[in-house]
KEVEX-647632 format. One record per atom (N, C-alpha, C): x, y, z; residue in three letters. Coordinates in steps of 0.001 Angstrom, whole numbers, plus 500000, padded with zeros to 6 digits. Layout:
BEGIN
XYZala
...
END
This chain:
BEGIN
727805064110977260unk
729064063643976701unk
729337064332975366unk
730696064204974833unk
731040064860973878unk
730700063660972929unk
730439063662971262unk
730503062671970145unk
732190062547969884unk
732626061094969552unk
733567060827968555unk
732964060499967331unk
733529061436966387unk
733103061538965158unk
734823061593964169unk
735430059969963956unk
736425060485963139unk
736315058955963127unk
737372059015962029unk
736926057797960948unk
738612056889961829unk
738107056540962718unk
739598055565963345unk
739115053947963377unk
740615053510963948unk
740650052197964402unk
738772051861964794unk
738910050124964414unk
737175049762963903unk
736149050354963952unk
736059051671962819unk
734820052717962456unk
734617051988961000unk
735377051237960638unk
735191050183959311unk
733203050441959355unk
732418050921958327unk
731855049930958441unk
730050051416958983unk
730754052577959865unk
729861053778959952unk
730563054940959287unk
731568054627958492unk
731922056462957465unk
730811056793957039unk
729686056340956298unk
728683057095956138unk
727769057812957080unk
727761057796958355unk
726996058260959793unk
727832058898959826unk
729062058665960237unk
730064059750960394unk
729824060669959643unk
730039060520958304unk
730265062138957117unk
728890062527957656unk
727676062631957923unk
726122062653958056unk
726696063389959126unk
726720063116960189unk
726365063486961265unk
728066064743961110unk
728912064739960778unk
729857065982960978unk
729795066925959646unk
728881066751959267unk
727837068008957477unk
726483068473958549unk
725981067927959729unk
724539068248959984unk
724972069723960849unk
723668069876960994unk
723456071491961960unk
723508071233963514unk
724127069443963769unk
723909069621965153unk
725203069111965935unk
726477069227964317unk
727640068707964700unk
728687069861966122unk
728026071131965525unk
729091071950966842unk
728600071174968187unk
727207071112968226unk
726361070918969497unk
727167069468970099unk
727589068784968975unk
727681067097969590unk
728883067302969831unk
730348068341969422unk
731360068184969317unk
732369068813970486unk
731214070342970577unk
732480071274971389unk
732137070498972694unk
733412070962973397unk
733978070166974599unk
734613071553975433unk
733374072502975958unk
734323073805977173unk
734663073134978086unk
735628073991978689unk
735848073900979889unk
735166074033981139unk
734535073191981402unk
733235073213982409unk
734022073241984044unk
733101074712984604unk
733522074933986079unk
733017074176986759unk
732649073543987693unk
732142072597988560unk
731384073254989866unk
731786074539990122unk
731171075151991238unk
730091076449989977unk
730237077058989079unk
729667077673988151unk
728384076756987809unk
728474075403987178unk
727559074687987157unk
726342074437988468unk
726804074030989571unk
726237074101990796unk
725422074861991468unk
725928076409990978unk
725508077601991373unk
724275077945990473unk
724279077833989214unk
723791077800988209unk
722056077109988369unk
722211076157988616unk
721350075173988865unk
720447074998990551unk
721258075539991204unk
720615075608992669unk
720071077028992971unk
720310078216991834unk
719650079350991830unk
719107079462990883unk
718768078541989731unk
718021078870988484unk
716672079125988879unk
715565080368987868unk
714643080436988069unk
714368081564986732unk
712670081216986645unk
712457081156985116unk
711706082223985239unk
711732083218984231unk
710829084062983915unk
710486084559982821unk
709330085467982822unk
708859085996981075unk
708940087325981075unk
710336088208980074unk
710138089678979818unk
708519090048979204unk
709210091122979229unk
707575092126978615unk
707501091987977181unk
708739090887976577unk
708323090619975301unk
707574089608974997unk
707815088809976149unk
707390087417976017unk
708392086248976269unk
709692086488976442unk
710766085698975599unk
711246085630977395unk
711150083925977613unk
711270083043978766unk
713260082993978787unk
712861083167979923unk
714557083167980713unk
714575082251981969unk
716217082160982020unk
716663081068982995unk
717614082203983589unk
717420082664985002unk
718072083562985657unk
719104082782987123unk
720120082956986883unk
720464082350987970unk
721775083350988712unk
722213083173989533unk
722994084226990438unk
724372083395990135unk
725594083722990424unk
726663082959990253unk
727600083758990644unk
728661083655991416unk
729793084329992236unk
728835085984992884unk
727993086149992330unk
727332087338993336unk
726520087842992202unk
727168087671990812unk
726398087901989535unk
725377087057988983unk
724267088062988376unk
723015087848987814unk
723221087476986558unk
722804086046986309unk
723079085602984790unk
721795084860984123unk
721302084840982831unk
720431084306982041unk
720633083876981288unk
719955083091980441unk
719780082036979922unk
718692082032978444unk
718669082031977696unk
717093082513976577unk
717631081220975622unk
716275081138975040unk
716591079931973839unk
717318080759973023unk
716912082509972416unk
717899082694971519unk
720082082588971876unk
719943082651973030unk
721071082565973577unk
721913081253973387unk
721023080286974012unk
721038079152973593unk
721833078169972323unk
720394079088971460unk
720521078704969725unk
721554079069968987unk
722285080012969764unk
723503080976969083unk
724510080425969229unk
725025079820970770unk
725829079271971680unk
725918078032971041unk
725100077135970687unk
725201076046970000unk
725721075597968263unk
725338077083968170unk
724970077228966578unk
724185076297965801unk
723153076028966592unk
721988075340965982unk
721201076394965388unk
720703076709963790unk
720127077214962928unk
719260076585962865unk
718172076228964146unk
716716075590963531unk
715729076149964100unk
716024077340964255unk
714833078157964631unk
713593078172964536unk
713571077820962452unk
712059077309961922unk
711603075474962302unk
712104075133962965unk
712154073572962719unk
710821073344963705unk
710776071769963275unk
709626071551964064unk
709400070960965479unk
708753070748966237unk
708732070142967535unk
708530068502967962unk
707958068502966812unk
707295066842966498unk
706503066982965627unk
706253065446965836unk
705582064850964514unk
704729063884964746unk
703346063220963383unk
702883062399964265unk
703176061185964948unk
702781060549965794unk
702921059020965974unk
702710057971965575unk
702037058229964162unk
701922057471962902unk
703260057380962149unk
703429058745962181unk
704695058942960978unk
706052058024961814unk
705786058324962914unk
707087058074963803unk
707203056181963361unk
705751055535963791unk
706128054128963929unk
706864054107962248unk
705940054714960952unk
706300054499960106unk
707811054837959380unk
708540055563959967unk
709866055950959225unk
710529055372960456unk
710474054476961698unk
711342053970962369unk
711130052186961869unk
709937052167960956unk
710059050862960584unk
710620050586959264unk
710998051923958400unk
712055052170957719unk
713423051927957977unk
713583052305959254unk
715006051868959695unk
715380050825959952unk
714322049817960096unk
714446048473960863unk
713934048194961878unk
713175048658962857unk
712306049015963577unk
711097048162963706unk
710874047588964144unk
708956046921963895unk
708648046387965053unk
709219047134966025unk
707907046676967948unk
707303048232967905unk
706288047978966855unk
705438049019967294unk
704220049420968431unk
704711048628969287unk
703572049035970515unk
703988049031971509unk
704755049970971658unk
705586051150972756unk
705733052538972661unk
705791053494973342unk
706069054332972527unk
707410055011973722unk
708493053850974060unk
709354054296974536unk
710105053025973580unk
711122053372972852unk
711460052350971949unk
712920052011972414unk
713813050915971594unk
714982050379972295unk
715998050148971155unk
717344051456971059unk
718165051446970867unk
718943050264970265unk
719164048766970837unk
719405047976970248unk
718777046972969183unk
717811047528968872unk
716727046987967787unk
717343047414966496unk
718429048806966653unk
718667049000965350unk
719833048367964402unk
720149048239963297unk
721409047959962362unk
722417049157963249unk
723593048673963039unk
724827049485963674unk
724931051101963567unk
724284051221961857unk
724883052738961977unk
723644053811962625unk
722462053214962403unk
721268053759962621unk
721633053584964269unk
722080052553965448unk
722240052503965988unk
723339053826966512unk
724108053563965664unk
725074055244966005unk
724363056328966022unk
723764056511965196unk
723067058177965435unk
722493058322966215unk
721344057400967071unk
720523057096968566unk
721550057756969643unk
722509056752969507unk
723551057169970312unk
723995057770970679unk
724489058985969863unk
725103060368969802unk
724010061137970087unk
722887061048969890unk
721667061950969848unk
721130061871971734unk
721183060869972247unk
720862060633973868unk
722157061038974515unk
723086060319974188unk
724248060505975055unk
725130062741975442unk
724836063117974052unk
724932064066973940unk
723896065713973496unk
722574064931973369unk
721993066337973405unk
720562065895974113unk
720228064620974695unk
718915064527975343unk
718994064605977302unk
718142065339977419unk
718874065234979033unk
718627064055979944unk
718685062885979235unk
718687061665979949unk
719735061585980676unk
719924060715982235unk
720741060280982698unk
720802059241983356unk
719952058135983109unk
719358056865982948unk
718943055869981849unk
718690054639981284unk
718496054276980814unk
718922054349979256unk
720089054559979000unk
720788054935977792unk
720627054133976720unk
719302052406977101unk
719110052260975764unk
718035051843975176unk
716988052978976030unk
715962052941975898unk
715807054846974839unk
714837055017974212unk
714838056625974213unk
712761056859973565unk
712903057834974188unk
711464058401973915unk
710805058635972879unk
709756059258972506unk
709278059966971159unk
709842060833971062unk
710141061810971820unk
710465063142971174unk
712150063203970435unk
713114061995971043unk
714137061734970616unk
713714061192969360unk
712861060144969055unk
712662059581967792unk
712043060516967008unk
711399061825967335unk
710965062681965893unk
712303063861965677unk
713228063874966503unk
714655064442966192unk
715486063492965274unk
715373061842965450unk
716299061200964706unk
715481061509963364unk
714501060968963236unk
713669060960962097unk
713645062285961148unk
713461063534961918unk
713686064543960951unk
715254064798960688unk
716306064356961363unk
717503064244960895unk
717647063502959115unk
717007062442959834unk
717250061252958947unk
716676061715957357unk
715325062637957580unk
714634062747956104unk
714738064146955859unk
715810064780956067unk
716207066411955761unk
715496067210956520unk
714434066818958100unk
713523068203958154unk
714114068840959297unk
714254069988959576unk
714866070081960287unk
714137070342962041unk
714563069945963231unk
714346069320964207unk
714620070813965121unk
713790071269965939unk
714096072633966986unk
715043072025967927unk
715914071691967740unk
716887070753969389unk
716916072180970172unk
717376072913969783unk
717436074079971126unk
715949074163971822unk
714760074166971250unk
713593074283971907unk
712960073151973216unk
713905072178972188unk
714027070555973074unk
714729070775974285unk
716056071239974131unk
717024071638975283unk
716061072647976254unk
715972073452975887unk
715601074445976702unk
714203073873977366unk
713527073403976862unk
712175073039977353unk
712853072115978320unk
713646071455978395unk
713913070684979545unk
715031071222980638unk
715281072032980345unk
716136072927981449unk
714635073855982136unk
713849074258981035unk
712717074674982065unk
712102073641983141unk
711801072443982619unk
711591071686983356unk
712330071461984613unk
713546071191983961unk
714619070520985588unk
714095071690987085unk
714419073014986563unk
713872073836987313unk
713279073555988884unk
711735072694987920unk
710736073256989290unk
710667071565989407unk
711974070552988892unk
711746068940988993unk
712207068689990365unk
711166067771991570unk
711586067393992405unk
713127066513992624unk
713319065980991310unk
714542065331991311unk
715766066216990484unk
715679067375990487unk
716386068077989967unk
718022068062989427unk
718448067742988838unk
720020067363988497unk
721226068698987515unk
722496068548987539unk
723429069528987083unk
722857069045986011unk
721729069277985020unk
721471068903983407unk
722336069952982876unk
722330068996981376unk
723113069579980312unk
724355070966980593unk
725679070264981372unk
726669071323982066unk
727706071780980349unk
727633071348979624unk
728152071531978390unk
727784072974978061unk
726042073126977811unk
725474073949976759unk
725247075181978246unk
724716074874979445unk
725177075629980501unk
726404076660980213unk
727627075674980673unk
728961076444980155unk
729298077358978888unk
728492076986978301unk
728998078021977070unk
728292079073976693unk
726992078753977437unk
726226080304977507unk
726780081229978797unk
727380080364979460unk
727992081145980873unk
729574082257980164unk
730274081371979306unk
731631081510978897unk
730963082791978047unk
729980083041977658unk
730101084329977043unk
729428085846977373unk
729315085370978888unk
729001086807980551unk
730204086382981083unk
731458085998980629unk
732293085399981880unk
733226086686982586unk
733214087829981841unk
733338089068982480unk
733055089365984141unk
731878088721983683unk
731208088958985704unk
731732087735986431unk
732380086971986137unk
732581085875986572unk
734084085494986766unk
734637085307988298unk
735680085131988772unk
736607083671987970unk
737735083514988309unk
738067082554987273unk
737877081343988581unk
737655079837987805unk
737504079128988932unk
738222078225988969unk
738961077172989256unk
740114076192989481unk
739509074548989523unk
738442074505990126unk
737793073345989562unk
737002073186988734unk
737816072446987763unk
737439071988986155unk
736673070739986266unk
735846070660985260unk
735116068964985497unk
735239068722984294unk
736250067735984033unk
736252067008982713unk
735684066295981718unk
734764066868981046unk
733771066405980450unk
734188065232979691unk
733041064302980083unk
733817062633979492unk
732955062748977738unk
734204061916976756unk
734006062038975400unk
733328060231975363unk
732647060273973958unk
732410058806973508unk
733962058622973062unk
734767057544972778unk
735539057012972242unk
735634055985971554unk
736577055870970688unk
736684054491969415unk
735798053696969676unk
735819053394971189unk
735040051758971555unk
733822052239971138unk
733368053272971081unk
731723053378970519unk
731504052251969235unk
732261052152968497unk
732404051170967415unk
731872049929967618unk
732940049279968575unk
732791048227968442unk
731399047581969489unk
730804048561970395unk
729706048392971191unk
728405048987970182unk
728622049115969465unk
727694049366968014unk
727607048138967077unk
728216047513967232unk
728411046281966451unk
727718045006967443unk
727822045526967957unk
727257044153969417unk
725522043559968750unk
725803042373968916unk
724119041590968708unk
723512041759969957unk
722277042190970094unk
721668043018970957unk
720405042174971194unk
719947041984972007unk
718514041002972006unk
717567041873971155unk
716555041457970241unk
715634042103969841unk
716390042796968414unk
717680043127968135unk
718043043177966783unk
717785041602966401unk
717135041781965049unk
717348041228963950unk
718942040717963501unk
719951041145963132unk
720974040779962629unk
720904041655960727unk
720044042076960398unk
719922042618959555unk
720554044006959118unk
721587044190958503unk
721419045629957669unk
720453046356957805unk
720298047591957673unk
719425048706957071unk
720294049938956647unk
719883049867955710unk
721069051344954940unk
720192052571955402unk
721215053343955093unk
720752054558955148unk
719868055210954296unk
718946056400954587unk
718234056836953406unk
718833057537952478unk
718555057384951324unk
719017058078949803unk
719656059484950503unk
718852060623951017unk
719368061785951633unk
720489062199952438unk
720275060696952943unk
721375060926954193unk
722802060624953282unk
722781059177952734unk
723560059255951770unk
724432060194950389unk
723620061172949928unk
723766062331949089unk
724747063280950022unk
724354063439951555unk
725207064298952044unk
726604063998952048unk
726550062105952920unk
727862062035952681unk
728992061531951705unk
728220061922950273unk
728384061772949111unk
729653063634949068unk
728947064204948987unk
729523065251949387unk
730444065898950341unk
730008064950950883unk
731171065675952285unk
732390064802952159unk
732557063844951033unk
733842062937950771unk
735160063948949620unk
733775064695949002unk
734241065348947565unk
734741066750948218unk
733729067294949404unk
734270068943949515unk
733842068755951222unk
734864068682951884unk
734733068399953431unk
734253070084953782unk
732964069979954822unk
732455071294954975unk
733158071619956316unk
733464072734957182unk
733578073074958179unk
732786073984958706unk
731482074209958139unk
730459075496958754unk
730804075227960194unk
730302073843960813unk
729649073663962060unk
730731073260963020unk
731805073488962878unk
733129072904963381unk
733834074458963346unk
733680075290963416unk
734141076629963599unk
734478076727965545unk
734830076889966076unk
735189077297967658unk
734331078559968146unk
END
């Protein structure tokens, strides 16, 4: 899904997630919305197959209208304009219980944790982070570790490899007995830029957006929330301290 990220009708209440999350490095990723082919996607995915050049550097090769097309994390990383090349993969599972019990957080003995445990805005960023860059397509309010050391290094400035994340799970889908059209967004836009070899196609699939109502289903008392506040961290705050005074557009470029 695409993020709504604009300060409308009852957002009363997350402008600070908002400014955060449209200043971060992963706002193009949550925002752009291509025009996704529906038979391009299909093709894509029912001929994908992975390999390693003589450099080393792992590809996603797939055939499409008769043409040979690939796939690379640097391709990827570019297509997204995610700049986290140096970032990290994770973190420990110490650190994790400990900066999610920062947030409000405290069922620490799981290590598949639950979305509605959080305060609203912390609850927003979960949100946007599964719905739009994790390749879940189940259980939308539940999310894993590796989602929680992406929120977490969001949350405390470090920065998070999401393309390595993406891609590691498009390697996966691959050779997955339950195999699915994953992530047709970030697909499409590495496709849209070989589209030379590629015939024009007429069925569009309309990629569905979050909307306003994200708000007010953010606000919802949730079994297992508390009812408690939790602010944001000092950092996160500083950004959108800034982004009130000098609105950035790096990551919002087309």
């Amino acid at each position: 899904m695409v993020a709504f990220l604009e300060k409308s009708t009852g957002s009363a209440g997350f402008h600070q997630i908002i400014d955060f999350l449209n200043q971060s490095h992963i706002c193009y990723a949550l925002t752009k919305k291509p025009e996704v082919c529906v038979s391009f996607i299909k093709q894509f995915w029912r001929s994908a197959e992975a390999s390693t050049d003589d450099n080393g550097e792992v590809k996603i090769n797939a055939t499409i209208d008769g043409h040979s097309l690939s796939i690379t994390e640097g391709s990827l990383r570019r297509h997204l304009k995610l700049a986290d090349q140096d970032g990290i993969t994770s973190i420990p599972t110490t650190e994790i219980f400990e900066q999610l019990a920062l947030m409000g957080y405290h069922d620490s003995d799981k290590l598949t944790f639950q979305k509605g445990a959080f305060s609203p805005q912390w609850r927003f960023l979960i949100h946007n982070i599964l719905h739009c860059l994790s390749p879940k397509k189940t259980a939308w309010e539940q999310f894993s570790i590796n989602i929680a050391a992406a929120v977490i290094c969001l949350a405390t400035n470090r920065k998070f490899n999401f393309y390595r994340m993406i891609f590691d799970h498009m390697l996966s889908n691959i050779s997955s007995p339950h195999k699915f059209l994953m992530y047709p967004r970030f697909v499409q836009l590495c496709l849209d830029m070989q589209r030379h070899k590629l015939q024009q196609n007429t069925r569009v699939h309309s990629v569905p957006s979050l909307t306003m109502k994200v708000f007010s289903n953010m606000k919802r008392i949730i079994k297992g929330f508390s009812g408690q506040e939790v602010a944001l961290f000092p950092n996160m705050l500083a950004v959108t301290t800034t982004a009130r005074s000098s609105p950035s557009t790096d990551y919002l470029t087309p």
